[in-house]
N, C-alpha and C positions, 0 to 999 in steps of 0.2 A: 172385436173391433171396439176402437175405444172416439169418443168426437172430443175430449179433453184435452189438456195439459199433460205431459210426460214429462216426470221427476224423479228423480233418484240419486243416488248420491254422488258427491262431487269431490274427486280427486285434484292435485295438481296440473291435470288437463283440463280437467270441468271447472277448476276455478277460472284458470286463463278465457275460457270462453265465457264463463259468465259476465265476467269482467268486458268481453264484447257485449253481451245482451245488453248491459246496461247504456251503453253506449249509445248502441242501434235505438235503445227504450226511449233513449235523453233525445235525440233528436232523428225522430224514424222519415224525414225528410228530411236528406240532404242540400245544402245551399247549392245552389246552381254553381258558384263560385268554386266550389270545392271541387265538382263534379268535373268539371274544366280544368282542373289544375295541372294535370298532366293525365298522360295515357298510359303509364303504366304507375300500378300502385308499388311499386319498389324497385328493385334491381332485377325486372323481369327480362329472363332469356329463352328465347325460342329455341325448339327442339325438333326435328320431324321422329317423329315416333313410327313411320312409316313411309315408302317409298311414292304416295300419289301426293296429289294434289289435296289440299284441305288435311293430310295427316300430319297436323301439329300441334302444338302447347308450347304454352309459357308457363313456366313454373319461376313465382314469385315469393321472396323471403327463404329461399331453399340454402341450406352452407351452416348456418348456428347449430351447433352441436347441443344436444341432451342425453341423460341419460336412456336408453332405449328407443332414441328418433320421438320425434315432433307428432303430434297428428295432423293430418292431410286433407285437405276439400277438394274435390274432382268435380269441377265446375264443366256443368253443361249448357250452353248456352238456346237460346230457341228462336225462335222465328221461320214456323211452318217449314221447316226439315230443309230451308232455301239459304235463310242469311247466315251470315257467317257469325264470329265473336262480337258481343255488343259493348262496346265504350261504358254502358250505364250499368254495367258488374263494378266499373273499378273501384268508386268509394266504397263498397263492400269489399272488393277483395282487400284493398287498404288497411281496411279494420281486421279482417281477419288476420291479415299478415300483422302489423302491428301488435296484436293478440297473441304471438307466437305460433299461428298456424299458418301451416305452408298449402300454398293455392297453385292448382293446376288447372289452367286457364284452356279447356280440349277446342280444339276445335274437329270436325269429324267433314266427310265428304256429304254432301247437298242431294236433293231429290234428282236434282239434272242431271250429277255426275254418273250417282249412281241408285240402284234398285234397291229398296229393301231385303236381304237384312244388312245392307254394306255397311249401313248407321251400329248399327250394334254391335258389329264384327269389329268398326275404329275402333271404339271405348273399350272392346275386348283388349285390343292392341295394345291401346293407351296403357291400360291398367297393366298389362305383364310389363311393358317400358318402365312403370313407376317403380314395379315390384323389383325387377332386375336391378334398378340402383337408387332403391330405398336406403343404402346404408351411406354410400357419394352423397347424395341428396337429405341428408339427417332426419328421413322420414320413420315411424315405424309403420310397415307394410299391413298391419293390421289392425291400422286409425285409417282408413282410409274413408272417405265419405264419400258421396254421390252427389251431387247438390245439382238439379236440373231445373230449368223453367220452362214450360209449357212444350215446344216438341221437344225440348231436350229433357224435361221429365219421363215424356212416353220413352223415351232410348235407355234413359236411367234404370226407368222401372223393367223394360227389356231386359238390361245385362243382371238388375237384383235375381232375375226370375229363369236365366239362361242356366239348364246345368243348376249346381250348387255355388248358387250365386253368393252365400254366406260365406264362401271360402274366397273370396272376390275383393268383399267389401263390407266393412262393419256395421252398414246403414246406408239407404235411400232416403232421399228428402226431393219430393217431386212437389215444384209448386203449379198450381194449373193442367196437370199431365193429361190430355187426352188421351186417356190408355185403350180405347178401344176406337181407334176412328172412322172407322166403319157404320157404325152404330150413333154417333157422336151428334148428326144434324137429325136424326129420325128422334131421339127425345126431347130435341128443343120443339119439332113440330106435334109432339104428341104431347105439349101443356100449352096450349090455347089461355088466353086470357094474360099472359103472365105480362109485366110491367117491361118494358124495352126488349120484346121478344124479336120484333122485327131485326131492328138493326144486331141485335146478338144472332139472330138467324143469317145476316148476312155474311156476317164473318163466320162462323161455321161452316157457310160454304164454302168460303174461301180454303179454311182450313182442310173440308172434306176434297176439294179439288188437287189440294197440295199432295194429301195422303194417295190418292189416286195415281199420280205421279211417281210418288215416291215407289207403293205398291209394285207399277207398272200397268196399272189394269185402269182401263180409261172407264169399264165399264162399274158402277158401284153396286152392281148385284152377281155376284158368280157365286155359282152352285160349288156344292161343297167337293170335295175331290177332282179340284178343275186346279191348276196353276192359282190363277187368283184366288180361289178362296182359302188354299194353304195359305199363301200369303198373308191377305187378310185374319185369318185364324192365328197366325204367327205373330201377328202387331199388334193381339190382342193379349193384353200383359196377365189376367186370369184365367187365358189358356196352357199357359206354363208356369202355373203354382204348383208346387210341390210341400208345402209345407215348412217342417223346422227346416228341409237344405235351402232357403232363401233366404236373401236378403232381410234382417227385419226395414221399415217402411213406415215412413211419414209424409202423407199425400195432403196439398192441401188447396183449399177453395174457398173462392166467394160463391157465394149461394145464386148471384144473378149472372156470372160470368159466362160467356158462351161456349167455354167449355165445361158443358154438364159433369157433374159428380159421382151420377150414377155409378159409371165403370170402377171408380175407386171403390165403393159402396162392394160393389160384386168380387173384387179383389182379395178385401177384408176379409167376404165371407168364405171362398172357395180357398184362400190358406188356412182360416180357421178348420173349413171342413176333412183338411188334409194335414192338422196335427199341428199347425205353427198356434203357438201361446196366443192367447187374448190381446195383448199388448204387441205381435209382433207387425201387424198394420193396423196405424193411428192415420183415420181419416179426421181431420178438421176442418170444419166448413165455418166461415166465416159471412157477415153482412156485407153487401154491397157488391159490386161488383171487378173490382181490380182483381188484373192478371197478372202471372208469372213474378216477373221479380218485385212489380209494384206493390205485391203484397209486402214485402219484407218493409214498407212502413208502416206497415200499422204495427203497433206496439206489440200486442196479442200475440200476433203472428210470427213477429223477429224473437220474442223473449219462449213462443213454443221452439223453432226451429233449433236455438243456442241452447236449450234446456233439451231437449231432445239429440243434436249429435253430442254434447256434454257429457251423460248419459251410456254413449256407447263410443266414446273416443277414452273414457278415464284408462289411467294405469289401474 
């Protein structure tokens, strides 16, 4: 496990993305004006990837031809496994597209529609839909990334860890992932003293209520060999590390965020224990307290994410 920087060297692909980092570096708040400016960041068209409700995507900047296909960001979106795709990805997806990478905007089914693991099983979906016409789409099927924020990290980091998830996808990047939510409000009550513990506690519950839902199990303690605690045990993403067949993995945090970091922490180490390299889960924890995508303004943060898929999208 590494809490640093991840760099390596940089091809024709990793130049195109660095050439975002900089970008994102130059101004890691976007103007409201911008954000506004339209609702999709290009000539985004929807797809259903699947015959329900919530099985869709928009795939943005897709058609430009390269040698060997474009590399890909498989954007997950979050808001406690409930809301749908958020408006405030687009100046990011923008930038990405503009950068020559192609964005796949997922959206997956909701805690209400459906039960845990329906969430993991879409992105399964999504993912073979992309695979099957990466060549239509000027993708190559083997740049593909994961990009999730907070419950759509936990899903992300799900399908990195489903199976040989490295055969999937070239790289996770989970910002805020509550990867064990079960567990998730019992470490914020077990540090007492800490600076804005309360109101971070509140929302924790929220999110513990959401996962409960999602689960299916109202109750948040089931013994182990019960329906819920499969479950539970299943949505926990260092219950199905395997080692080198994973996804490598870039988890990241504010250190005062109410969703603790711990889980990633124990992720790190139960791939390492099971043969995945040093570097193939880089947890970084940063100061303060912003979530999910809000991270990606802090300079630090956007210039590890683009140095890191960079990294593992080059030719």
């Amino acid at each position: 496990m590494r809490t640093g920087l991840v760099r390596g060297a940089v091809g024709p692909a990793g130049a195109v993305l660095l050439c975002l980092a900089l970008l994102l570096c130059a101004a890691p708040v976007l103007p409201a004006a911008e954000a506004r400016r339209s609702s999709s960041p290009g000539d985004g068209r929807a797809h259903a990837y699947g015959p329900r409700e919530r099985q869709r995507l928009v795939v943005h900047g897709a058609g430009a031809r390269a040698p060997g296909g474009r590399p890909a960001v498989v954007l997950l979106h979050g808001g406690y496994w409930y809301q749908g795709r958020s408006r405030g990805w687009v100046p990011w997806m923008r930038h990405f597209v503009e950068a020559g990478t192609v964005v796949f905007d997922v959206d997956y089914r909701s805690n209400a529609a459906a039960a845990w693991p329906a969430q993991r099983n879409d992105i399964l979906r999504a993912l073979r839909w992309i695979r099957a016409r990466a060549g239509r789409l000027g993708v190559d099927p083997e740049r593909l990334v994961l990009l999730g924020s907070s419950a759509g990290g936990q899903v992300a980091a799900a399908v990195g860890t489903y199976g040989a998830g490295r055969e999937r996808v070239a790289g996770v990047v989970a910002l805020s992932p509550p990867l064990d939510p079960l567990r998730t409000q019992g470490e914020l009550r077990a540090a007492p003293g800490v600076p804005g513990r309360e109101p971070r506690l509140r929302k924790t519950e929220h999110l513990r209520a959401n996962a409960a839902r999602l689960a299916g199990c109202p109750s948040l303690r089931a013994a182990p060999g019960t329906r819920c605690g499969r479950v539970w045990r299943d949505m926990a993403a260092a219950r199905h590390a395997s080692g080198a067949d994973d996804a490598p993995m870039l988890l990241v945090h504010a250190r005062r965020d109410f969703v603790p970091f711990g889980p990633s922490l124990r992720l790190a180490r139960a791939q390492r224990a099971r043969g995945m390299p040093a570097d193939g889960v880089t947890v970084l924890t940063v100061p303060g307290a912003a979530h999910g995508g809000v991270l990606l303004r802090l300079p630090r943060v956007a210039r590890a994410v683009l140095d890191w898929t960079a990294a593992r999208t080059r030719e």
